[in-house]
N, C-alpha and C positions, 0 to 999 in steps of 0.2 A: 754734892756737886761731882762730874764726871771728873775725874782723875786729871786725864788731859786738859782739861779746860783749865781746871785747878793749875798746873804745872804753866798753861800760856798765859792764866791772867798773872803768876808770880812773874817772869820774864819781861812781863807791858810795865813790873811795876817796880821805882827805883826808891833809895832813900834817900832824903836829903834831908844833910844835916847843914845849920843854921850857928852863926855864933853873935851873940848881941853884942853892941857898945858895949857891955857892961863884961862883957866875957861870957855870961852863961850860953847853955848849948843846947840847940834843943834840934829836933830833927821829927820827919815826917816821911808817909810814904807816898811816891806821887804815883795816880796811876793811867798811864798811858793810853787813854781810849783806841788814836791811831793806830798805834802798835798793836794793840788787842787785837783789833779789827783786823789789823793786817797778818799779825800771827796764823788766824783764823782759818783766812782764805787762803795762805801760803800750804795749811796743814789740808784743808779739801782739795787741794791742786796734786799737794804730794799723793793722795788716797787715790783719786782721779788717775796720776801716772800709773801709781803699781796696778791698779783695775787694769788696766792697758796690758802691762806688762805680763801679768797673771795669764790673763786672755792669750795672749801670743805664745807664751811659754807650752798652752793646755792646748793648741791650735797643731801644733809643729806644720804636718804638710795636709793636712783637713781644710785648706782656707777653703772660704766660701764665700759670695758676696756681700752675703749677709754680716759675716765676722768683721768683713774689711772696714762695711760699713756702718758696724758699731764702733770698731777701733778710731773709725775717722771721727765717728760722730763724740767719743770721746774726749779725742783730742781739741776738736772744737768747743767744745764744752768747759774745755780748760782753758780755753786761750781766750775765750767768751770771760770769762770769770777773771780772769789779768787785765784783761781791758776795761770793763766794769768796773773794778775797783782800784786798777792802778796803780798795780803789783808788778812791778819789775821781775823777770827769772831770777 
């Protein structure tokens, strides 16, 4: 499994520990489908900004139509993905 996946599906997932009438304890781990999901997309948003930001840093005073309108199309593509899944900034 990729590393980072590895690291956002620990983060989706909590323990819960349980205590019976009786006293014994037992405990499990829950794990967060929402949260996955949303980790997810939070982490393609963030790849999404620095793509942008890379772009513009390697641009300085080069702009071009074309650049402006990858950066735009970018960002839309970001904000397309927030709105789709209902991800908050």
């Amino acid at each position: 499994m990729n590393e980072r996946i590895r690291l956002l599906a620990e983060q989706a997932t909590s323990i819960v520990e349980m205590v019976s009438s009786y006293g014994f304890t037992s405990s499990y781990a829950n794990f967060d489908r929402e949260k996955f999901a949303e980790l997810i997309v939070r982490e393609c948003l963030e790849e999404l900004r620095y793509a942008v930001v890379d772009t513009q840093e390697c641009r300085q005073d080069k702009s071009t139509d074309y650049q402006v309108g990858w950066e735009d199309g970018m960002f839309d593509a970001g904000e397309m993905m927030k709105q789709h899944f209902g991800v908050e900034p």
